[in-house]
N, C-alpha and C positions, 0 to 999 in steps of 0.2 A: 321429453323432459328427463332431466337427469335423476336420477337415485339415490338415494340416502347413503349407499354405497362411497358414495365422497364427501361423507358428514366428517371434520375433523375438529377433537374438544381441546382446544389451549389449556396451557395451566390458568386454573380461575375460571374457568366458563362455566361449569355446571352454576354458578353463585347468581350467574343471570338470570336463569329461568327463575328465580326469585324473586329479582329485582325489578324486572322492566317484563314480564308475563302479561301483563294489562295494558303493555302500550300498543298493544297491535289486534286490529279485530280480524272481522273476514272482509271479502270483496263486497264494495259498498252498492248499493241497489243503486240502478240505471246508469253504472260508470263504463263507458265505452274504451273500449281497449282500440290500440289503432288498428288500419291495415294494412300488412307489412309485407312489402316489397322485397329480395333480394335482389339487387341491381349488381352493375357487374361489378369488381374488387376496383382497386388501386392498387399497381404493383409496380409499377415503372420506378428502379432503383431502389425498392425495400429491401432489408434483412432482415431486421430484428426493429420492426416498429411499434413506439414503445409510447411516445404522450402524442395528445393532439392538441391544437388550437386552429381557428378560424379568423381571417381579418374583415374587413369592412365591405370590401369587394369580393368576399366570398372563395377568396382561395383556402386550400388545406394548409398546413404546417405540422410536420411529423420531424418527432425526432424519433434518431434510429443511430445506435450506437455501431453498431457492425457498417454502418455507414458511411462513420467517420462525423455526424453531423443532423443537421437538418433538411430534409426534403420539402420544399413547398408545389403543390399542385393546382394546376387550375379547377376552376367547377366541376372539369368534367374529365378531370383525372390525368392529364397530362402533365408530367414534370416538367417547371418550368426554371425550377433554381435550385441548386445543391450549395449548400453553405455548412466547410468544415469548420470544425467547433476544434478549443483547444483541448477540451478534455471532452468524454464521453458524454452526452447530453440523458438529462430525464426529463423534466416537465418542461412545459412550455405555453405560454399565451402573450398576446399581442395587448402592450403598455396602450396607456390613454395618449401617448406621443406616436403612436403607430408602431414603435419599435419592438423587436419581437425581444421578448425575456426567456431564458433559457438558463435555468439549474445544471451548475456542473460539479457536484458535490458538498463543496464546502463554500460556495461563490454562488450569485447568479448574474449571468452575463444581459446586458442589454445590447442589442446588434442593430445598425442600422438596413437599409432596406438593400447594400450592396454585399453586406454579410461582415460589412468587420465590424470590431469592436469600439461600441459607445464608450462604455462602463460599464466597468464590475462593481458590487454592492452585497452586502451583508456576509455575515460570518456565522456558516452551519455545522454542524456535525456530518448532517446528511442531507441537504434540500432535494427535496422531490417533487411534489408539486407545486404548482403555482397557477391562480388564477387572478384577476382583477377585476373589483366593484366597478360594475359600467351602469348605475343607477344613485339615484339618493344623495343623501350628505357624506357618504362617503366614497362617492364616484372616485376612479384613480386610485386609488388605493391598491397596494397586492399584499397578496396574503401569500406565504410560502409554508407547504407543509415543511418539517424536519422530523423524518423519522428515529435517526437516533436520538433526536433529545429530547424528543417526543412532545413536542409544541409547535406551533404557526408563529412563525412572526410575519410582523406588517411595516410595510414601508410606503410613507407617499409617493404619489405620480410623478416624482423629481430621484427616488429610490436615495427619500432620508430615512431612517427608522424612524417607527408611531409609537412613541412610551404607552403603555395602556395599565392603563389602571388596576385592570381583573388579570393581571398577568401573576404565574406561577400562583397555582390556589393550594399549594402544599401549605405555602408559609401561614395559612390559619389551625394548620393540624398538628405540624410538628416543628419544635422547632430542638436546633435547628433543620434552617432546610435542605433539606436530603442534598437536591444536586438542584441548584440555583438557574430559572431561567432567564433568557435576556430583557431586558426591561420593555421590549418592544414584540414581545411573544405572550401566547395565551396558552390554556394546557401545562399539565406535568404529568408523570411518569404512572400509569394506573400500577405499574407490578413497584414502582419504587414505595408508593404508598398504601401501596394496599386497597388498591379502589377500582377493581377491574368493574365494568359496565356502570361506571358511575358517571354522572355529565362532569365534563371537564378534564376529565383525563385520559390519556391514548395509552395505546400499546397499537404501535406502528400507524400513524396519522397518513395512510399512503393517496387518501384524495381530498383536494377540499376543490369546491365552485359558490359561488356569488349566486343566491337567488332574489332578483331585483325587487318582484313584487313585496318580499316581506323584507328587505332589507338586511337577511341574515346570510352568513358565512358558513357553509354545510360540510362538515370531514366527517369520510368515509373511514372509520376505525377499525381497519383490517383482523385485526387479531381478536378483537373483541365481538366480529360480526353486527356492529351497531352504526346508526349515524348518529353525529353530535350538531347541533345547529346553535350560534353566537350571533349577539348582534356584531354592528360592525366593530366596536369596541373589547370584541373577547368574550363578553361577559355572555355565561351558560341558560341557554334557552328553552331548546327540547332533544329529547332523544329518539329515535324510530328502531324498533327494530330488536330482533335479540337470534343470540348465536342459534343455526340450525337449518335443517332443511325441511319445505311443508309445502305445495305448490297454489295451497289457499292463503298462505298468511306472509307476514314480512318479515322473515326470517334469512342472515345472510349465513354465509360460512368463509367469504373473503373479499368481502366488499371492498373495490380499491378505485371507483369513481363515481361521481354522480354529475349529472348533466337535464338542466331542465327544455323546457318545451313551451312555447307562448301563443296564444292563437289572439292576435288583435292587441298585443300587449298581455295578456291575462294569463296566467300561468294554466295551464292546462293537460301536464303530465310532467312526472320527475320520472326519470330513468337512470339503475343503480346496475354496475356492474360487478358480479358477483365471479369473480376470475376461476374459482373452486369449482362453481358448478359450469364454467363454460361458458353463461347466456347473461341476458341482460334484461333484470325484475323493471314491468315497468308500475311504477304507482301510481293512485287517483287521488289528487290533492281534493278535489270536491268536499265543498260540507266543510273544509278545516276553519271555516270563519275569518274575522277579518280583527287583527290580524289571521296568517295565515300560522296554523298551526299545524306543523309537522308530525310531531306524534300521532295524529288522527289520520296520516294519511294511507291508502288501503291498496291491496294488489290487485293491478287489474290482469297483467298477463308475462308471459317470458319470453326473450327473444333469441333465437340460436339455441344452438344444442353444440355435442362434442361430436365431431367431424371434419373431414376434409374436401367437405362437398362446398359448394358457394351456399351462401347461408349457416352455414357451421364455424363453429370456432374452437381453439384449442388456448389457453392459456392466454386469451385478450388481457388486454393490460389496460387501455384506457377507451372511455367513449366519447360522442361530442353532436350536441345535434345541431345541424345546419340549416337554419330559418333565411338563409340568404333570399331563395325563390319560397316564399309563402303561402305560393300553392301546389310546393314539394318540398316539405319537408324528409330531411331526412338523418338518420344515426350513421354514425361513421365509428367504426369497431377496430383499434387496433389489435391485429388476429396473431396469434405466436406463429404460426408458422410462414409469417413472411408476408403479410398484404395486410392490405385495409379493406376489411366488409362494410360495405355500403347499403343501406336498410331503407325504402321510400316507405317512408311513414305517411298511410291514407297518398298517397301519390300519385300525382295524375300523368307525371312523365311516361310515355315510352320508352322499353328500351332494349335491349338485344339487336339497334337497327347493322342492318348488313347489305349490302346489294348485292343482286345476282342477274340471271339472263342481260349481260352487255352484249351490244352490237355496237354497230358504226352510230347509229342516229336513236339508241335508246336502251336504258338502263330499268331494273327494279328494285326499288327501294320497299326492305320488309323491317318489321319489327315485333314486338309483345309488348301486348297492351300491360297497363298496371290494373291490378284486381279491382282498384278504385273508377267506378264509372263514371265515364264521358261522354259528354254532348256529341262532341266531334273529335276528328281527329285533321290534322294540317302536316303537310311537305312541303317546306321550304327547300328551295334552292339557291345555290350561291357561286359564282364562278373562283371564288378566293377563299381559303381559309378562315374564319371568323369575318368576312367579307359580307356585305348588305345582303340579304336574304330576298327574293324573290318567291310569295306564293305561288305553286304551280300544282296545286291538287285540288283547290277549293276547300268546302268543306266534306270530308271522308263520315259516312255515316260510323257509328260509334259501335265499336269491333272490329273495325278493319283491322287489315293487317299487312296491306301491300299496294305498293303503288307504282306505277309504270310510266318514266317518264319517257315522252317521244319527241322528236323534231331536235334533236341534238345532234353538234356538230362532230363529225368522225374526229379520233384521234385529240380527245378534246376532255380534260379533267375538271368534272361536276362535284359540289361539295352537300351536304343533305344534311335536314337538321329535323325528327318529327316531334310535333308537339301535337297537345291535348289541350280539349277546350274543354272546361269544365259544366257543370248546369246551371251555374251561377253565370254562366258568357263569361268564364275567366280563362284566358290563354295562358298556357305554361310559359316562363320565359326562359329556363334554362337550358342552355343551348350545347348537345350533345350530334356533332356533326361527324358524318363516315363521307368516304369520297373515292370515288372510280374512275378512269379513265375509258373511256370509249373505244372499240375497234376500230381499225382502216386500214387501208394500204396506201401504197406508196411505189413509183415506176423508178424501175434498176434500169440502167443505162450499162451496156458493155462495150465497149472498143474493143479494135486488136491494130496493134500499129505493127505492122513486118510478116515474119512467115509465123503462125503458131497460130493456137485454139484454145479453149476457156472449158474449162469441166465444172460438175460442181453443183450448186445448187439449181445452175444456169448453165446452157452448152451453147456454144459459141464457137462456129469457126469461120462467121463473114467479118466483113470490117465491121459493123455494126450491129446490136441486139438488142430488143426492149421488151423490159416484160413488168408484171406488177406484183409486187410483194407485200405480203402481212406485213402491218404495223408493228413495228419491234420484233420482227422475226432476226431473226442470224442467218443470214447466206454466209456461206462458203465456197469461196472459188477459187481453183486450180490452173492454173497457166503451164500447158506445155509446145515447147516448141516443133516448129514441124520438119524433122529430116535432121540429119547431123549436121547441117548448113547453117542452122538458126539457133541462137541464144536467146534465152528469157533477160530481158534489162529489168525490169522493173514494174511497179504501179503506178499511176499518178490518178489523179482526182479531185477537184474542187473540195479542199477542208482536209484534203487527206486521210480518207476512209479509211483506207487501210490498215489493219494488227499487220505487217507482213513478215512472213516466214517463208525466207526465199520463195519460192514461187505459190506461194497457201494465201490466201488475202480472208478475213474475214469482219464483216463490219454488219451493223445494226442496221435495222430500217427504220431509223426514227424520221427520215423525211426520204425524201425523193434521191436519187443519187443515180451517180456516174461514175465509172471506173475506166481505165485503160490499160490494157497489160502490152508491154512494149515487147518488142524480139528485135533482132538483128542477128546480121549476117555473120557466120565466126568466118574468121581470116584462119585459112588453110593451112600453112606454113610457121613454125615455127622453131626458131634457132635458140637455143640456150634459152628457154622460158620466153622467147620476146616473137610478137607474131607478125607475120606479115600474110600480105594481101596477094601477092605474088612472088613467083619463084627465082625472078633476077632478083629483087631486093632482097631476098631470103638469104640467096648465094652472096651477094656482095657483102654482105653483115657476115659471114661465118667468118671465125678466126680460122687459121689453119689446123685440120685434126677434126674438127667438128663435124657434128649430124644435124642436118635439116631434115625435120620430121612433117610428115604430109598426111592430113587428112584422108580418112577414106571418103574416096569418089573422085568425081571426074570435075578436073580444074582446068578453065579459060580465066585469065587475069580479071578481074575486076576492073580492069581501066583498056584493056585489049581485046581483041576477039582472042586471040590465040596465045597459048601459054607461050613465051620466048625467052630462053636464055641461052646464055652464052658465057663460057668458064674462061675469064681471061686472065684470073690470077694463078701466081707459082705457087698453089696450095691446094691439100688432097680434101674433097669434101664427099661426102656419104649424106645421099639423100633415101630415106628409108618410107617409105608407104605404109598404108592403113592403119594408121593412129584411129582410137575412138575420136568422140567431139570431147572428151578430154582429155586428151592425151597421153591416157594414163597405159595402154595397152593396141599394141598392133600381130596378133597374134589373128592367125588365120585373115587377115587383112591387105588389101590391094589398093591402090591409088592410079586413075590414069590421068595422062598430064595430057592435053590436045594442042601440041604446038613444034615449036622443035628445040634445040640444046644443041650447041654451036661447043666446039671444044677449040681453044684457041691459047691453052696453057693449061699446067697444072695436070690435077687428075680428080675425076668425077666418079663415084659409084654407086649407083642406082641399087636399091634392092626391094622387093614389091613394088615396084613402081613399075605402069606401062605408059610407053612414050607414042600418042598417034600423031 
């Protein structure tokens, strides 16, 4: 629990403990606080997440200015859309047209579902939050804080402005009116009039939410450490709260959201985020009668502290609780240093799941339980991502914590989803799926077409070789040729395996494969860069003055048993022996030719060369 240590007194605040001292008691007899899960964050794409709203089908929506925009997420945390905004975004909820509304200063944009722009609608100093009546007579409806002008205006579900009646309550106290609000706003300025903690006036209005059961409009009044609650029309109702820190009573120090909680429709906890102290007070509406009154409402407990552990927060900004699955609820925190904390309120989900021990034909699927106890526990299976779920555990006595699937196919990617069954026989339905692929191998096939051998992961030096390889391993293999005779050509292989680096091949074992490394024969002789296969076509290509270069070793024609030539042009030619196989050096180098060399013009000069 935080410390008084981060108690801080606005101008005016001491005036509260006067005013509103009697609106708050202690924690009411037999009010049950929830029990609270820390599940894993949302962090895919955050920087600086700053309001939340929720839609029908249960995805996130964050705005986040270092973002550029809006992030929305599925149930279970996955980013599934980035929509940049034209200016920096602050509040945000989902219109009674499905259309997401988003505060961008002085405007609020309504976006359709591909991310561009509906419409823009009203004129603020500063819009910042925004929520919408999704109950009553005045379902549709949004309400927009403005904190510099320190009022909510309202606009119907079409985003025309609501004249309201109770709007600007200066103009009964002074006239004239200080600084005039717009005909469609409620609220005036508490420092302009002189009315800190008094209902109806803000000093910095930075949350308001819709609470359906009593049909009132609830802002979080920052600066004041209070809440103010209106009907739908403006007009001032109750107050909760007063500036301070006490961990028995409802005292705020920077209340900047509130977010209620329903069980069967019926309201059943208010949760206030108090950014000062870190955590999030939850309250027990019980006993406040019908209607529902607010001021009576009592502290039941706190959620978070200041940290950087999961479950910790630093500088939250907004909260939002998500009744999508009804038998996991849960609070959603946006945390300053970069994510969304995720709280299962009494939750039946599992969650931490992970698998571990894979083999070819069997996987284990583990997880933590939630503090909330269960009947049972179930693993599903699914061969596709959000794909039909197949039971394959039964029902898991209640504690488990791991489950062993078997008879699965090698090399073969399984999807896992586990849920909780409660004591009532209610199965959790929201679906939080991890997935693994399975071990195997897979048979490498080697060739050798010509003179050479295969090194490497794999040694090969017959024409064929087979062997069996990990699943998604990396062989490596090297082709070198055999004797100065033979050159490396190449790889070939169904699909074309091969990364190749002259003679380096390296490829995956994702299936079954076959490689070939080719050689051939080097042609011995060669005149000015150009090669021949024999030593007459060698000699008849040389211009006069030139050097026919000879391989080391010993040369029979490729088309003769025996080397043969015969010098019958009027031109001097130099045949020089023991070349490498590239012809880059003949030093300490010999070449013998087995044939004969007929002179019949011209003039010939042998040098390293032996003639049998």
């Amino acid at each position: 629990m935080k410390q008084c240590n981060k108690l801080l007194f606005p101008l005016g605040v001491l005036a509260l403990f006067c005013c509103v001292m009697s609106l708050f008691g202690g924690i009411a007899l037999g009010a049950v606080a929830p029990t609270v899960t820390a599940l894993p964050v949302f962090k895919d794409g955050t920087v600086t997440p700053t309001r939340l709203a929720t839609d029908s089908a249960g995805n996130i929506y964050v705005t986040d200015p270092h973002a550029e925009g809006v992030l929305k997420f599925s149930p279970v945390g996955n980013l599934l859309q980035k929509i940049i905004t034209a200016k920096e975004p602050d509040g945000i909820a989902i219109g009674q047209d499905g259309r997401v509304l988003v505060t961008q200063g002085s405007y609020v944009v309504a976006l359709n579902a591909d991310g561009t722009e509906y419409q823009r609608f009203g004129a603020f100093k500063l819009a910042y939050a925004i929520t919408v009546a999704d109950a009553g007579p005045a379902a549709g409806r949004i309400y927009v804080s403005d904190i510099r002008d320190y009022c909510v205006q309202v606009f119907d579900s079409s985003y025309n402005p609501v004249t309201i009646a109770a709007h600007d309550p200066g103009r009964s106290t002074t006239t004239p009116v200080i600084a005039p609000k717009p005909i469609n706003s409620f609220g005036a300025s508490a420092l302009d009039y002189n009315k800190l903690g008094v209902l109806g006036y803000f000093n910095r209005p930075a949350g308001v939410a819709f609470e359906k059961n009593s049909n009132l409009v609830a802002v979080a009044d920052s600066l004041t450490g209070m809440l103010q609650f209106f009907d739908p029309d403006g007009n001032p109702q109750y107050t909760l709260g007063t500036f301070g820190y006490d961990n028995n009573y409802v005292m705020f120090t920077y209340p900047q959201s509130i977010t209620f909680e329903y069980a069967a429709g019926v309201l059943n906890r208010a949760y206030v985020l108090d950014t000062n102290q870190d955590y999030v007070m939850v309250l027990n509406p019980a006993g406040s009668g019908t209607p529902l009154d607010p001021s009576s409402w009592t502290r039941l407990s706190a959620i978070g502290s200041y940290g950087h552990a999961n479950g910790n927060l630093i500088a939250p900004s907004d909260i939002l609780v998500d009744s999508h699955d009804p038998n996991n609820n849960r609070l959603f925190v946006s945390n300053g240093f970069g994510s969304i904390s995720v709280f299962g309120l009494a939750s039946l989900q599992p969650y931490n799941v992970n698998i571990t021990s894979i083999t070819d034909t069997s996987m284990t699927v583990n997880w933590t339980n939630s503090a909330t106890p269960a009947k049972a526990l179930r693993v599903y299976r699914s061969a596709s991502l959000g794909g039909p779920l197949t039971l394959v555990s039964g029902d898991l006595a209640a504690g488990t914590v791991s489950f062993t699937d078997s008879g699965l196919a090698p090399y073969t990617t399984y999807y896992y989803t586990v849920r909780a069954v409660s004591t009532a026989n209610v199965e959790t339905t929201n679906v939080d799926q991890v997935f693994a692929k399975t071990t195997g191998s897979f048979g490498l096939t080697v060739n050798i077409a010509g003179n050479g051998q295969v090194n490497g992961t794999v040694t090969c030096s017959t024409a064929s070789c087979q062997s069996t390889q990990p699943a998604d391993s990396l062989v490596t293999l090297t082709a070198t040729p055999s004797g100065s005779s033979s050159q490396f050509v190449g790889w070939t292989g169904a699909g074309a395996y091969c990364n190749t680096q002259e003679n380096l091949c390296q490829l995956s074992m994702d299936a079954a494969k076959v490689v070939t490394a080719t050689f051939t024969s080097v042609s011995p002789f060669r005149v000015n860069g150009v090669f021949y296969d024999n030593l007459q076509d060698a000699y008849d290509a040389a211009p006069d003055g030139s050097v026919i270069q000879v391989m080391s070793g010993t040369w029979p024609s490729t088309w003769l048993a025996t080397e043969f030539m015969t010098a019958w042009q009027a031109k001097t030619i130099t045949v020089v022996g023991g070349y490498d196989a590239t012809f880059t050096s003949n030093a300490g180098g010999q070449s013998t030719i087995t044939g004969r060399s007929n002179m019949g013009s011209g003039k010939v000069v042998f040098k390293q060369i032996k003639v049998h």
